[in-house]
N, C-alpha and C positions, 0 to 999 in steps of 0.2 A: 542479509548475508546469503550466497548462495549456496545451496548444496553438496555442492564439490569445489575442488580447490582450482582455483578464478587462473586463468590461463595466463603465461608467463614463460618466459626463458625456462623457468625452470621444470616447466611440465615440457617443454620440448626437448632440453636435455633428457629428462626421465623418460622417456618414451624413446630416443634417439640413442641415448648409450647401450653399450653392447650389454647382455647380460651377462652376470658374474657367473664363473665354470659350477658345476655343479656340485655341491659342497659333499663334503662325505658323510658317512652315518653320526658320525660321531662330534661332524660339525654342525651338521641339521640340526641334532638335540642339545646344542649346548648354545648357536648362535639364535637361530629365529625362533624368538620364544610368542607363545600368541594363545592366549588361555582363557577359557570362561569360567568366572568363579562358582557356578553350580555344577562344574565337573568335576570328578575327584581323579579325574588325569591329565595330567599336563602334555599338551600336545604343541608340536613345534606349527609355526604358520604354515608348512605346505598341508595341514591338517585341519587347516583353519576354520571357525565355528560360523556357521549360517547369517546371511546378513543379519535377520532380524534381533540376534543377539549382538551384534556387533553394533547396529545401530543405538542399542540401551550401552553404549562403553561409558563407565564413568571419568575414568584415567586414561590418556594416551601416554607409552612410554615409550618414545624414541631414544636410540643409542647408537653408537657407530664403533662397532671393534670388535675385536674379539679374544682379549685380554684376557686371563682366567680372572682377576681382580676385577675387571670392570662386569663381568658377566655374573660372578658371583653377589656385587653391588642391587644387578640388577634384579636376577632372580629373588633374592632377600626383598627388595622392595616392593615386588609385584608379588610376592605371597603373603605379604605383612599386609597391603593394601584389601589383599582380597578376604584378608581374616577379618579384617575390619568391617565386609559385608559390600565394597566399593566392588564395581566390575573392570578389570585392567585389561587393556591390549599394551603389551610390547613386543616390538618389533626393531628388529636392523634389517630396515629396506634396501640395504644394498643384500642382503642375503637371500632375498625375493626372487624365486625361479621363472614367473610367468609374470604375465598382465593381469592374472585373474588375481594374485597374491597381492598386485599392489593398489590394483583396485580394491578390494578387501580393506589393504591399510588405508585408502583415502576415505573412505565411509568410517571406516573405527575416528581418522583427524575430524571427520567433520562432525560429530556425533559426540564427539567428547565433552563434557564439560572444563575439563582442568587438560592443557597438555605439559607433559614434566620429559625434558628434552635434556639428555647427559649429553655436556658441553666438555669435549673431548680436544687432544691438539690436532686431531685430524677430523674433528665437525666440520670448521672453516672451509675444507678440500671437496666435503661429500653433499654434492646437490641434493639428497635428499636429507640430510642433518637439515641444512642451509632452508629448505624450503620446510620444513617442520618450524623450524623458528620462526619465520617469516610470517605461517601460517598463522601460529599459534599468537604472535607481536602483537598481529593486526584485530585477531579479537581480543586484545588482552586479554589472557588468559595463560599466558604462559609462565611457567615454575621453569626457569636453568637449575639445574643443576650441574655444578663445575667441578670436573673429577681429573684431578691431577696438574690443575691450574686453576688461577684466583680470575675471580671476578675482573682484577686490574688488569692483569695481563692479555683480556679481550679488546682491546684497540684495535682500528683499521689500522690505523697509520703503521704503529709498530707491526702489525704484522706483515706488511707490503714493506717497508722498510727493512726486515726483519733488525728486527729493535728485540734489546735482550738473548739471555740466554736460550729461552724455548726457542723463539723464532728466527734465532739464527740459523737453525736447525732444520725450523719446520716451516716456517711463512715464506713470504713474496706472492704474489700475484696470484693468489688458490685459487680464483674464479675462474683462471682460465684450465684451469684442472677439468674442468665440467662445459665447458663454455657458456657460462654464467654470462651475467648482464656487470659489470663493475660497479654501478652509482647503488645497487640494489641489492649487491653481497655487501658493500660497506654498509646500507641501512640496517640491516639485520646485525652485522657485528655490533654496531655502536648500540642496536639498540639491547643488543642484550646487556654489553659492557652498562645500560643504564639503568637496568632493570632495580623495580624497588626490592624483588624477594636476591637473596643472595645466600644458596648453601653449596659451598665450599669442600670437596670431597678428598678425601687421603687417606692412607691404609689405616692413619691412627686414630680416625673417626669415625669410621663407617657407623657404627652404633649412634651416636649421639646425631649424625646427618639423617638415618633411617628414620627416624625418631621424632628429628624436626621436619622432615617429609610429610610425612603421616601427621603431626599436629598442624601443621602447614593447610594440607589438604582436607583436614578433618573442621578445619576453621570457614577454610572456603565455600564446603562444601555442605555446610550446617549441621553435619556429625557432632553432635556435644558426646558423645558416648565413648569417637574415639579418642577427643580429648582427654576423657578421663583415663580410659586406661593405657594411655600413653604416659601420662602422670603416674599410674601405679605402676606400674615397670619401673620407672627410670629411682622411684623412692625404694620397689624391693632390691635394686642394682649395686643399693650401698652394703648389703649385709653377702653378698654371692658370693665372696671367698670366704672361708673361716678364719682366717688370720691376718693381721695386718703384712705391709709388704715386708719384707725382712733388707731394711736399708743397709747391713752388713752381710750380703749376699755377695760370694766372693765364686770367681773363675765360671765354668760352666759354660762355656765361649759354644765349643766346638757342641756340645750336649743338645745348648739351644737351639745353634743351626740344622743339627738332625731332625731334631721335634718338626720341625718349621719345614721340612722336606717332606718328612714322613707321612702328615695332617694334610697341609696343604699342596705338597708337590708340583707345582708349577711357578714357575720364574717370567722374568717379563719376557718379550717376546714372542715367537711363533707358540701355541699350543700343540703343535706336533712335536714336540723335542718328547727325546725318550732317552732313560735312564739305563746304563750299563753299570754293571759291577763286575769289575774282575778281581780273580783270586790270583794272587802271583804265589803265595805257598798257603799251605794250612793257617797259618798264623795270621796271617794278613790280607787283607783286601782292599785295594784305593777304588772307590765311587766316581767314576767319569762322569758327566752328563756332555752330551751332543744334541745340537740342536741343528735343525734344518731351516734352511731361510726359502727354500726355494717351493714355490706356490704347484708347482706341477708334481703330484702325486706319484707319478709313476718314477721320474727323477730321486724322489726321494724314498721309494720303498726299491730305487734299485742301491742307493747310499748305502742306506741301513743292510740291507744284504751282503753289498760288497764289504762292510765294517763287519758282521759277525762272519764271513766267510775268511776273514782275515784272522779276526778272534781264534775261531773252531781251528787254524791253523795252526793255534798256538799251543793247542790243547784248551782253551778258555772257552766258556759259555757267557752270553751276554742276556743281562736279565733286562728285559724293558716290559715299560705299562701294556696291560691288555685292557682293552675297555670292554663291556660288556652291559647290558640292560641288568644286572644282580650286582655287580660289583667289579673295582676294577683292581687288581691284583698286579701286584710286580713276580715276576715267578721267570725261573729258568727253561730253556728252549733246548733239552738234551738230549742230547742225538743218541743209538743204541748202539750206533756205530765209532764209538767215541773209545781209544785205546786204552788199554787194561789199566797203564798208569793212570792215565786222567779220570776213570770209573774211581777209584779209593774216596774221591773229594766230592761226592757227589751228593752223598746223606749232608756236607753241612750247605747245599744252595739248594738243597729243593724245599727248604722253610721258606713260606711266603709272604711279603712285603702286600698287607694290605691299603690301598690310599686312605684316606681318615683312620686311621687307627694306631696308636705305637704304645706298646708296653717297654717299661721300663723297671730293670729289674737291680736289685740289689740287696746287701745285706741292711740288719737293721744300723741307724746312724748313720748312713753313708751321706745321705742328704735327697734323700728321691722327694719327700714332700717340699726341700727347698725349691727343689728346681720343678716341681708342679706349680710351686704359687708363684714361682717367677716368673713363668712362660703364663699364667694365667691373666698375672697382671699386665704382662705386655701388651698381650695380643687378647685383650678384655673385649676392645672396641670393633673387633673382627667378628665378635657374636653378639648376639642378644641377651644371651645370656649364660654365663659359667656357673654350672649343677656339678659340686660340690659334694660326693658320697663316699663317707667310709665304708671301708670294704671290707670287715671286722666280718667275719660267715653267719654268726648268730643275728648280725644287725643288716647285712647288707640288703634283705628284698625290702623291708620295711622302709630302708633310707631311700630305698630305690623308689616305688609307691609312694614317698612323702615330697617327691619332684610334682604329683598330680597337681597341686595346690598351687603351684609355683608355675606349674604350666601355664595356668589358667583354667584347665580342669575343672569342671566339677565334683569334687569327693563324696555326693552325697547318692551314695550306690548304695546303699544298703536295702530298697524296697524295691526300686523302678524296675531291679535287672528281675523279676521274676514273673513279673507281668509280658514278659516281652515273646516267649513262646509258650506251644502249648500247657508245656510241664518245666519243672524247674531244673534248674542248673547244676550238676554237680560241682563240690568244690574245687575241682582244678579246673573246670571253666572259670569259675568266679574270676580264682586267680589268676587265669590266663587272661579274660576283658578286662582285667584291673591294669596288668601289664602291657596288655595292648596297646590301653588308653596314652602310655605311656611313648609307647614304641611309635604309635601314630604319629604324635606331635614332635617327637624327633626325628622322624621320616618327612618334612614338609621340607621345601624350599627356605626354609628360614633355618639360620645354620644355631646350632648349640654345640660349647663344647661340655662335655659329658665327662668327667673325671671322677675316676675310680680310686681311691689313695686306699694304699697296704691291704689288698685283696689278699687274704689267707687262701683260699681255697677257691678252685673252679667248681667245684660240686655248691648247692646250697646243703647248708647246716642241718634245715626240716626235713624235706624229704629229697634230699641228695640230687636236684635237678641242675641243670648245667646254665650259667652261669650266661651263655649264650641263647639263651629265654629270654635274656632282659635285654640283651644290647639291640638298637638297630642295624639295620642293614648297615654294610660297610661301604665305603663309595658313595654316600650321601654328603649332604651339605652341613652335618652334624659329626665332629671331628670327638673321638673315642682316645681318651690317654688311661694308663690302666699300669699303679706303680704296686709291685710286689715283691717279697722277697723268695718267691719262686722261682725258680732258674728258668721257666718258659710260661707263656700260658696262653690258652688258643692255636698254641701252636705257629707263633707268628716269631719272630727273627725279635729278640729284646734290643733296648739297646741299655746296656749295662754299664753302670756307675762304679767307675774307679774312682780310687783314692784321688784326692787333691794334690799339685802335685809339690814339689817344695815352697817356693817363692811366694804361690794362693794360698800356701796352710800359715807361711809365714807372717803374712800380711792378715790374716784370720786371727789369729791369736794377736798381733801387736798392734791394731785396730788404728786408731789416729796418730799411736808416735809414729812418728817418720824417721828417726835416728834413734838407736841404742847400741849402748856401750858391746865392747868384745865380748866380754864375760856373760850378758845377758842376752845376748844375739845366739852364744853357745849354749845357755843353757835352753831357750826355746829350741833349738835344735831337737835337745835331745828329750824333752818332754816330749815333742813333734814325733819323735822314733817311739818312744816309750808309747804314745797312744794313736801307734798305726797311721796317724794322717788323719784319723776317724772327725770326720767334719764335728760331730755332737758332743765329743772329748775339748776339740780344741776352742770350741764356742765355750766352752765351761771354762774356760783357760783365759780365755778372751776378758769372760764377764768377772772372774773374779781381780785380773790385775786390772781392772779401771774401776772396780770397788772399794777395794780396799789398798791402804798403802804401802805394798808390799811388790817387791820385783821380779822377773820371771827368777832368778839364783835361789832365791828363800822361796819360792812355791815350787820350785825344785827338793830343794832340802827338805820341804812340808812334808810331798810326796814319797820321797824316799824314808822320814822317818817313818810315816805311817805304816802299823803292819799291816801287815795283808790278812783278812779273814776268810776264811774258806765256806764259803756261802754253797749252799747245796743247789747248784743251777738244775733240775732235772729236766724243764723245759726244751721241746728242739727249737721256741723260738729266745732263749737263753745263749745260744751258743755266743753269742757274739761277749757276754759280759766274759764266760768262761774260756775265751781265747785272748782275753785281753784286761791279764789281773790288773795293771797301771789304770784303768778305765774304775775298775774298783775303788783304789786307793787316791784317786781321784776327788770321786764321791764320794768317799769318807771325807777327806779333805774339806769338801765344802757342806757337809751336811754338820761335821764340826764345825764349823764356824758360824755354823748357822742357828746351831744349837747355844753357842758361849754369846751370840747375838744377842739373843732374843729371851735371857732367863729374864723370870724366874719360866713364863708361860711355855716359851718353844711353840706358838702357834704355829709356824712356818712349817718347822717341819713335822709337826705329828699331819699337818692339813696333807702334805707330800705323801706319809705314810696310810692316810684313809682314804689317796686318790686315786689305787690301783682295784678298789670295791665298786668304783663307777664306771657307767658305761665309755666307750670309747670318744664321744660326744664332749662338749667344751661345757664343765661342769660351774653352776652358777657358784658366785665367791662365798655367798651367805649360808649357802644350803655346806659346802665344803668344810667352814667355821665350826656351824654346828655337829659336824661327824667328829673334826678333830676333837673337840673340846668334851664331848662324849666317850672318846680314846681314851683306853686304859694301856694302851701298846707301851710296853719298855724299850726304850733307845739304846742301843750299842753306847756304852762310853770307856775312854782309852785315857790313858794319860797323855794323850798325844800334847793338848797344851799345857800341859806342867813343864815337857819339854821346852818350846817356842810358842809361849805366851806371848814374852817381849815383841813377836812379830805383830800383834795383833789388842795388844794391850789400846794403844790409840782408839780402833775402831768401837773394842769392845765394850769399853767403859762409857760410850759416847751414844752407844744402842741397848744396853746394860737394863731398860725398862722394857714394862708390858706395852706390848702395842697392837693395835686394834687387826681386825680380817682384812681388813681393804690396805694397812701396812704392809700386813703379812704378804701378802697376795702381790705387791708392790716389790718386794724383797726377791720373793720367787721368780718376778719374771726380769729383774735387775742381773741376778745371778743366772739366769739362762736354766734355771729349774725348770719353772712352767713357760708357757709362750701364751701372752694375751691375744685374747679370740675378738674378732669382729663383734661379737653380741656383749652389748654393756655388762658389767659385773658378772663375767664368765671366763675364766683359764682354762686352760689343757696342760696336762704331760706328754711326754714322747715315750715308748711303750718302754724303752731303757730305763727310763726314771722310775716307772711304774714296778718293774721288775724287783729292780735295785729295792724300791722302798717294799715290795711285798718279803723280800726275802730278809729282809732287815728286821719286819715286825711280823711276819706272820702269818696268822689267822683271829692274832689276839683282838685287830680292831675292824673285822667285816659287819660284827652287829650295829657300828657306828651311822652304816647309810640307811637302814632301816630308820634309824632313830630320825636322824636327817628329813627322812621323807615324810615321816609322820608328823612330824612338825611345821615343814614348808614344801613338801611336793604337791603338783600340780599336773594333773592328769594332761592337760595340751601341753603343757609346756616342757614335763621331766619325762615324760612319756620312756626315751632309753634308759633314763637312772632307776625309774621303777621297772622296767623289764629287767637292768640288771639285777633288781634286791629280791625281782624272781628267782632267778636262777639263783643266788644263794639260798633261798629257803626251801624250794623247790627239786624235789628230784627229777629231773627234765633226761631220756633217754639212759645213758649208762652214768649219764655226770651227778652224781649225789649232792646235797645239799649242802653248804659247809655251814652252816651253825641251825640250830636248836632256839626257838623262840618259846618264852613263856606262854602260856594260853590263849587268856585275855589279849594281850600281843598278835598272836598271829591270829587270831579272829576278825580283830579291828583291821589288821594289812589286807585280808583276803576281803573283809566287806568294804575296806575304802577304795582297795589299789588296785589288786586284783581281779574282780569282777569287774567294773568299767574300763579296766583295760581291755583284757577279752573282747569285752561288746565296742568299746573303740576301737580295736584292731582289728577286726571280724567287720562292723560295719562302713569304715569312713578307709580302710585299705584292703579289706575284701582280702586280709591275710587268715583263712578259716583254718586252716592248719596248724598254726599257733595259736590261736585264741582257742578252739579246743582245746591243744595240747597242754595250755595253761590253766583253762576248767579242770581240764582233766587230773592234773598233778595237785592242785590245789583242793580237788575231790578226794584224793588218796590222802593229801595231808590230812582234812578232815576226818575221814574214817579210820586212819591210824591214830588220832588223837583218841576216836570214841573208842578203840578197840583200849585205848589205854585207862580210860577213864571206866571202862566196863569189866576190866584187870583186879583193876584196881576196888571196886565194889565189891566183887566176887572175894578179894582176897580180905578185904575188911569184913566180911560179912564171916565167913571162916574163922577169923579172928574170933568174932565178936560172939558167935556159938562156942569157943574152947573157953575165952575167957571169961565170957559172961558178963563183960566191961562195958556198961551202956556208953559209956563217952567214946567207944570204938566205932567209928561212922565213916561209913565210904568217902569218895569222892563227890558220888553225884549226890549223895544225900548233904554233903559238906556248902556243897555249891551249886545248888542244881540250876541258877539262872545261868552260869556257862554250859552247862549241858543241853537247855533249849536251847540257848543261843548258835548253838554249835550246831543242832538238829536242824532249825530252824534253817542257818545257812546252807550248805549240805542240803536243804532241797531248793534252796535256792539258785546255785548251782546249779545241779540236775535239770532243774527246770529250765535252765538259761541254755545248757547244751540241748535238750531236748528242743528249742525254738529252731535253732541254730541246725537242727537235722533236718527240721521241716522244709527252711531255706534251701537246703543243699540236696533235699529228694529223700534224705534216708532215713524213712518212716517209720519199719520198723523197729531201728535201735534206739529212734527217739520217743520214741510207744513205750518202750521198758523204762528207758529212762522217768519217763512220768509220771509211770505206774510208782514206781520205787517213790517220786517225790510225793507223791497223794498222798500213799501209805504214810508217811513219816507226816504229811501235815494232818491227816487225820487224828494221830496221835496227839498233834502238840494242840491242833487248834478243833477239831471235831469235824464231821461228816460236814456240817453244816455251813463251816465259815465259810465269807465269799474267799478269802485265796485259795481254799480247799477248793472252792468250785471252780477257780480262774484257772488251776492247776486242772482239773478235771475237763474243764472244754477244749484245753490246748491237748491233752493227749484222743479227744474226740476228731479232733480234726486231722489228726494224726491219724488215726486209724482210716474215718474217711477217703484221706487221702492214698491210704496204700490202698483203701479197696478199689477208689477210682485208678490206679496205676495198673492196678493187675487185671481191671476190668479191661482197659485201652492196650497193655500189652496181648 
């Protein structure tokens, strides 16, 4: 084979055709893409990389267009290929300014091992499409890839015929588009139409075709490596949402097309269209979009001119995309010269519309996480993958960090990063490379979508840093959704969830019938009014009239006998149950019935009432069981069915026994209590539920998760339910501890859970500010224990001088193997933050710390023991090391 590509029609069209107008900035970086995979910048082909790399190309990626979808295709492909360690050229050689650029691409075709050529309905038309196939035919070696049309619909015949819909359209006689040779653009059609590889592209597979790309390529090309983890992706792909899809997912029309604007912002057609928003009053604003068809730039920035000079006429401002190398922002063009009237409106357009990013905001129950997992599941196949993080403030960096794993990441950072300069790292470096690592891999060519669900707070929880630490750059290929019940956040334009409106709340509650009667047509009505429209009210409405056999008139009546209880909401994020007593009475409603269910046990709902003790996280069903059934919580009971028993007599005598967790658990998510979690034998509540069951029972059953954890937690796996059963025991900043543990008790939690937490979350998230802060509070518990236990000596010892009562005996004399036990840990500790300072530079405070731990094991175990000495070398090197730090400062 020769060299270069063997002369033909088609090299003298290529050479003969005029060249294409000179593209603009904006089209440069986004059409001619042309990259070496040991650069860490992606440079467009007029930047193009030195033959001798070009000649090592492993991938050649020919394409023809300039589509936002088909470019987006491609960038995904050729940065997925180059992670793989594969060297890619792609190119759209019609976007080729010189002879020197396309010379460049004939050396990448001939040098290539694989060429993977996107088969377009305008490939056919474009002499260089046509002679990449051609090229690639004749050394076998060619991969089509067919985007937006099937393998079948490559025929000569039909497309000279124009045969079909596409080619009605788009065919006839394309060769002479180019002045092609005929006998030789039909070979290459047919032969692609006959090719044995066949991947088939469309917006609803982009994932699953990238995928078979790459194992495609990784087979051909003797990669076994990328086969594998092309296999692990596609098996961690099943668990990426936490919930299943919600098949009574009702309205949400208009919601989705926003999201779908917001993220991705481009429509088919030309990529210069730009978006206008006008305000015709305060209240209101209609979203235009205008598109330009015409190829001549300066035609069209005189359009766009004349259209906002017409605008400004009106008193309106027109908001369109700016691009930019940071980010490309929708934002208003306000003139200063702009009349007194029209100045008033100005604070609500100068919030900025960023491209990948859209917060969505509302109260709690509206349904914001419905319409995250439905626009997740849609548009699945759009990413690689959907990263799924609660945004609870206490848990959110941790959840954020626990993406490293899922990246591909390595998490095993706990020693390398301190060898890497001369001195070590403080810990908000740590933290900061931890998050980077993060920010990196969703800064790449390969798009993720990133989802933030019920973000409390833009500050972090630890030490109050902005929440814009973690996100990547905006304007990337990695799409930011971010739902809270904050009225703004970032500062970006919401787009805010109203109520459902009659007809979708209608059909929400009345689920499969299709006809009902007058009377019960009126009474959903006015349940409907009674609980706001609240999507999470009328789901509960929903699940209980296809449980039980009862009609919307009598769960009317239920509702209105029920009294109403005046629960003490003091919560601000409570407001919502306290503006909405019906949402109460409700829940009474069905927690009685859930209670006359399930006697004598009532697992169901004591499990409801020990699930507001767990973390935010999809709590496993077994570990749940065991808090309930640990529950001593007293239940609300009414006479409510002494009233209208008869309504329920049927079900109840029929479910009247004990029934197991995995029943229980069955029950809950039948009635729309909990919602089942993608991870096997694991539920969730909705923070309503949680609320509702904390104020019902209290604080009587928080000691229950404790109990839970000591019995079946699991450090990788319960990791947030044991950080929360920290914070109940723990005094963590101004938030006190809510319950009081026996000795023995919280000795065994702090030496089982606690301390390898710490050292879990310090070493494998490089979250050093919590894993101190949790030494640290779990140091205080200890020594307020000894301060009690040394009280308490002191005061029996008193005693035991007045009354002369030999059987009058301290504590620690009572028990003194918890007294060493306690000492013992306690330097344990100590000595664990003290390692932990050496890591992060601060020598010093971990020198005292040492000291303090020696002392106390000298005591327990003598000068001599080797952990006395282990303890002793670590604070040597400690000291060492400050002296080397003060010597070099």
């Amino acid at each position: 084979m020769a060299s270069s590509c063997p002369s033909s029609a088609f090299d003298s069209a290529t050479h003969s055709s005029p060249s294409p107008p000179k593209p603009t900035l904006a089209t440069q970086t986004a059409v001619a893409i042309a990259s070496d995979s040991t650069s860490s910048n992606r440079s467009p082909l007029n930047s193009y990389s030195p033959f001798p790399r070009v000649k090592s190309c492993d991938v050649y990626l020919g394409f023809c267009g300039r589509r936002p979808p088909l470019l987006r295709f491609v960038k995904w492909l050729r940065a997925e290929l180059e992670m793989q360690g594969l060297r890619c050229f792609a190119v759209d050689r019609r976007r080729c300014r010189d002879a020197h650029a396309h010379s460049v691409a004939k050396v990448a075709m001939d040098a290539a091992a694989v060429g993977v050529v996107l088969v377009t309905r305008k490939s056919f038309s474009n002499p260089y499409g046509v002679e990449e196939m051609r090229w690639f035919l004749e050394r076998k070696n060619l991969v089509p890839v067919f985007f937006g049309l099937s393998q079948g619909d490559c025929t000569a015949r039909d497309v000279i015929e124009r045969k079909g819909e596409l080619w009605e359209r788009f065919g006839g006689q394309l060769w002479n588009a180019y002045g092609g040779i005929e006998e030789e653009w039909k070979q290459v059609v047919d032969g692609v139409s006959r090719s044995a590889v066949m991947l088939e592209v469309n917006p609803g597979n982009f994932r699953d075709r990238i995928f078979d790309a790459v194992l495609l390529l990784g087979s051909q090309l003797g990669r076994r490596s990328m086969v594998e983890k092309v296999q692990r992706w596609r098996e961690m792909a099943v668990e990426e949402l936490p919930f299943p899809r919600n098949i009574n997912f009702v309205g949400r029309k208009s919601e989705l097309a926003k999201l779908e604007m917001m993220l991705f912002g481009d429509f088919e057609g030309s990529p210069e269209e730009y978006i206008e928003i006008r305000a015709r009053d305060a209240h209101r604003r209609d979203t235009v979009m205008a598109r330009n068809s015409t190829s001549n730039s300066g035609t069209q920035k005189g359009r766009i001119a004349k259209k906002n000079v017409e605008i400004k006429a009106k008193g309106k401002e027109p908001v369109v995309w700016k691009e930019s190398e940071e980010e490309i922002e929708m934002q208003g063009t306000w003139s200063s010269e702009l009349p007194v009237r029209h100045r008033r409106t100005r604070n609500a357009m100068t919030t900025s519309y960023r491209r990948g990013v859209a917060c969505i905001c509302g109260e709690s129950g509206i349904g914001k996480t419905e319409l995250l997992l439905e626009f997740a599941y849609k548009f699945s196949q759009s990413y690689k993958r959907v990263l799924w993080v609660s945004g609870e403030s206490r848990y959110l960096r941790q959840n954020y960090l626990k993406l490293l794993p899922l990246l591909g990441v390595d998490v095993a950072i706990g020693t390398e990063m301190f060898s890497q300069r001369n001195g070590p790292r403080s810990f908000k470096e740590l933290e900061a490379d931890a998050i980077g690592k993060v920010r990196r891999e969703l800064m790449r060519d390969i798009p993720f979508l990133l989802v933030i669900d019920n973000l409390e707070s833009e500050k972090d929880w630890w030490d109050g840093s902005s929440i814009m630490e973690l996100l990547p750059r905006f304007g990337g290929e990695t799409h930011i959704i971010i739902s809270s019940r904050l009225p703004r956040v970032l500062n970006i334009m919401p787009l805010r969830l109203s109520y459902l409106s009659a007809a979708e709340a209608m059909i929400l509650m009345k689920g499969r019938v299709t006809e009902l009667p007058t009377e019960d047509a009126n009474a959903l009505r006015i349940i409907e009014e009674k609980l706001g429209r609240l999507p999470l009210g009328l789901a509960l409405v929903r699940a209980i009239l296809s449980e039980l056999p009862i009609g919307p008139l009598k769960l009317l009546d239920m509702i209105n006998q029920m009294p109403y209880r005046e629960l003490k909401f003091s919560r601000k994020k409570d407001l919502v149950m306290k503006q909405n007593p019906s949402l109460v009475q409700l829940l009474d409603v069905c927690f009685s019935i859930l209670d006359n269910a399930q006697k004598p046990s009532k697992l169901a709902t004591k499990m409801v009432g020990v699930s507001n003790w767990f973390a935010p996280s999809a709590i496993p069903i077994s570990m749940l069981a065991i808090a309930a059934s640990t529950s001593s919580a007293k239940h609300c009971r009414t006479r409510f069915f002494k009233r209208c028993f008869h309504y329920l007599s049927c079900t109840t005598r029929e479910l009247n026994v004990s029934i197991s967790e995995a029943e229980a658990s069955s029950t809950l998510v039948r009635f729309s209590v909990a919602r089942e979690s993608t991870r096997m034998g694991h539920i969730s509540f909705h923070s309503i539920i949680k609320i509702y069951a904390h104020e019902r029972d209290d604080n009587s059953s928080a000691f229950s998760i404790i109990k839970a954890i000591e019995k079946e937690g699991n450090l990788q796996e319960h990791a947030d339910h044991i950080w929360s059963a920290c914070f109940l025991l723990f005094k963590f900043g101004i938030d006190p501890g809510v319950i009081d543990f026996p000795e023995r008790d919280l000795l065994s939690f702090i030496r089982r859970f606690a301390l390898p937490l710490a050292s879990l979350t310090f070493t494998n998230l490089s979250l050093c500010n919590a894993a101190l802060e949790l030494l640290r509070v779990s140091t205080e518990a200890l020594e307020a224990l000894e301060d009690s236990f040394l009280s308490k000596a002191t005061s029996a010892q008193d005693k035991t001088k007045c009354s002369k009562n030999p059987r009058s005996r301290s504590s620690i004399e009572s028990d003194p193997l918890i007294y060493l036990d306690l000492a013992s840990l306690r330097a344990i500790l100590l000595e664990t933050r003290a390692k932990f300072m050496l890591q992060g530079g601060q020598y010093d405070i971990g020198e005292q710390l040492c000291r303090t731990a020696v002392s106390i094991k000298e005591v327990i175990y003598g000068c001599e023991h080797p952990q006395t000495q282990a303890t002793r070398e670590t604070m040597e090197r400690l000291g060492l090391q400050e002296l080397l730090q003060a010597s070099c400062s």
